[in-house]
C-alpha positions in Angstrom: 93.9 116.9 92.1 93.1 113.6 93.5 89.2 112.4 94.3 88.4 110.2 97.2 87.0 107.3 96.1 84.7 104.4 97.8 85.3 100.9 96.4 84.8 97.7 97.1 86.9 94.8 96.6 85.7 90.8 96.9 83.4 92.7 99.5 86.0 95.1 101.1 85.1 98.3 101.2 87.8 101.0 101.0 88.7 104.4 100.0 91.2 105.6 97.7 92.7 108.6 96.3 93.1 108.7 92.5 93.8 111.5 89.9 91.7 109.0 87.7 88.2 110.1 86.1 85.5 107.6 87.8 85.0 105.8 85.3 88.8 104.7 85.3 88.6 103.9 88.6 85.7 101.8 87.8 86.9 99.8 85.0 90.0 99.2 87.6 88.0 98.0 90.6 85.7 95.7 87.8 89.3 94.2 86.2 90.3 93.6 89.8 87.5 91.6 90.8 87.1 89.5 88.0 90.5 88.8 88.4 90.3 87.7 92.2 86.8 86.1 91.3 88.6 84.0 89.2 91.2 83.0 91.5 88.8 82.3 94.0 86.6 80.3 92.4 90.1 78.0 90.7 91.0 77.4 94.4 89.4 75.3 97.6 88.8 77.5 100.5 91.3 80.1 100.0 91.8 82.9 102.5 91.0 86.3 100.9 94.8 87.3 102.0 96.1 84.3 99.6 93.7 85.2 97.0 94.4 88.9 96.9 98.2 87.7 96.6 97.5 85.3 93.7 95.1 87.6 91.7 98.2 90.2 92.2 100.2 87.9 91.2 98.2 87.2 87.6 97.5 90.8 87.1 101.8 91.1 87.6 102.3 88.6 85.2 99.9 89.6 82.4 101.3 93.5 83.1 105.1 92.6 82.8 103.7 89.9 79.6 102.0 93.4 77.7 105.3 95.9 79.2 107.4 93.5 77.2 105.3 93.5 74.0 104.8 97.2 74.2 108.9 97.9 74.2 109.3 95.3 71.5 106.5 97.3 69.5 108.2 100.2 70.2 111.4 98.9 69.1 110.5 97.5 65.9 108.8 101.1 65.3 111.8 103.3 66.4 114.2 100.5 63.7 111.2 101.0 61.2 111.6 104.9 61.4 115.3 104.9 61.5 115.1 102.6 57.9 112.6 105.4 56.5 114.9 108.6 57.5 117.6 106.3 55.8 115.8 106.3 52.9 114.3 110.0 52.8 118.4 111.0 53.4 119.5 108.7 50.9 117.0 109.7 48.4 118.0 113.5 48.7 
């Protein structure tokens, strides 16, 4: 069941619906404005639009960066566990 939330980003105040506990939702609204905190203070004068779009855009890259080491984790785990149920077979 989603909760309503109140949040507020760089100084926006919004609500949201989430199936997230609170505490979820507030370690998601803290990562999100560090992450625009840290865009806005790298650039001169930005606009809160363009600084919503580059903090997205960091938060996009480090995701898809972290997706890509999860699958390769993944893969070298499902190769690993083949290898062992080799062996187990091959030792029967």
């Amino acid at each position: 069941m989603k909760n309503s939330h109140k949040i507020t980003i760089l100084g926006q105040e919004l609500s949201v619906l989430s199936d997230s506990e609170d505490e979820q939702v507030a370690n998601v609204v803290q990562f999100v404005n560090e992450k625009m905190e840290e865009v806005l203070h790298s650039g001169n004068g930005l606009k809160t639009l363009n600084v919503a779009i580059l903090a997205a855009l960091n938060i996009s890259e480090e995701f898809l960066k972290l997706k890509g080491i999860n699958r390769d984790l993944c893969d070298q785990l499902e190769s690993r566990a083949e290898k062992l149920i080799q062996l187990i077979e091959d030792a029967n």
